[in-house]
C-alpha positions in Angstrom: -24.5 -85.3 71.9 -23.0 -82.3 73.6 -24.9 -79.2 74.9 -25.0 -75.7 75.0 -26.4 -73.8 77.9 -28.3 -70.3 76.5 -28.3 -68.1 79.7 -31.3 -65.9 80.0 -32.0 -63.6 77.6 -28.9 -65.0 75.4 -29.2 -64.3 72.1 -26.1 -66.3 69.5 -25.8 -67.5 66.2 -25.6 -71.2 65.5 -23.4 -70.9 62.6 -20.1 -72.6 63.6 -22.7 -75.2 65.0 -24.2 -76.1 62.3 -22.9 -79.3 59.8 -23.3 -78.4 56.4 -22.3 -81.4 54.6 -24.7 -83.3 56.6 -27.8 -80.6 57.4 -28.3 -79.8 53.7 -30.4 -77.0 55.4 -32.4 -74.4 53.1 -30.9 -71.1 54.5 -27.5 -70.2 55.8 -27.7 -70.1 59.4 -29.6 -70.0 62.4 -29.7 -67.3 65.5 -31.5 -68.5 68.6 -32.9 -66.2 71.3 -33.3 -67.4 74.6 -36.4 -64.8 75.8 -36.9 -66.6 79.3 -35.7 -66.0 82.6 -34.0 -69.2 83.0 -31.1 -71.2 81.5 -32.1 -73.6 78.3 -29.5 -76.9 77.3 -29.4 -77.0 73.8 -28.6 -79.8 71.7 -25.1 -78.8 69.0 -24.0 -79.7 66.5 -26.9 -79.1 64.2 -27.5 -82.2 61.6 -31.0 -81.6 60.4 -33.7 -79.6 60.4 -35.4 -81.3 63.1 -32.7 -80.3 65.2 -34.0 -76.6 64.4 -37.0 -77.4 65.5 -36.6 -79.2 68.7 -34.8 -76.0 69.4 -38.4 -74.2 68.6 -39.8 -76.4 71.0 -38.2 -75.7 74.1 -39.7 -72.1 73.8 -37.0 -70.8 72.0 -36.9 -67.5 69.6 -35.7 -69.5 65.8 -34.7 -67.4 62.7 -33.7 -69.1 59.6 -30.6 -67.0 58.7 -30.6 -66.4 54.3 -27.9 -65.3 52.1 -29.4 -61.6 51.4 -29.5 -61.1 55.2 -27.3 -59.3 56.9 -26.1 -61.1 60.1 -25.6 -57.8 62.2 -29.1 -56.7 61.4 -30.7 -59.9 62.6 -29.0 -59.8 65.9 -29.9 -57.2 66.7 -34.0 -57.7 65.6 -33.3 -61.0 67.9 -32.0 -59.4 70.5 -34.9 -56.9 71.1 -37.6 -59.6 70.5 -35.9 -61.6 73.4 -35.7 -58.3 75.3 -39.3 -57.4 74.7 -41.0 -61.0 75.1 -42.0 -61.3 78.8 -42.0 -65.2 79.9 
């Protein structure tokens, strides 16, 4: 499966990563924030939900991107939590 590498304090949107016809996810996208000091491999394509979440689990900042959001907003929230969280 091929990897990503979030650089410290990296904060992207998972969008063109994501397979819709196969994740049947419950929300239209995910942004990640990377709030450590060090590099994080990620696992992409997303397929599933638990691919979400193993993302959670490597200490990773997760929002579940909705329809009614707005996309430019929620960067920029994820950005200053990932700015603000020391680790």
């Amino acid at each position: 499966m091929p990897k990503f590498i979030m650089l410290p304090k990296m904060v992207i949107n998972l969008g063109g990563y994501i397979v819709e016809n196969k994740a049947q996810l419950e929300y239209r996208d995910v942004i990640v924030g990377n709030p450590k000091n060090e590099s994080v491999k990620i696992y992409v394509p997303i397929y599933s939900e638990q691919n979400v979440v193993d993302i959670e689990k490597l200490g990773l900042l997760v929002h579940r991107f909705t329809e009614d959001e707005s996309l430019v907003e929620e960067l920029a929230i994820m950005k200053k939590k990932v700015e603000e969280r020391p680790i």
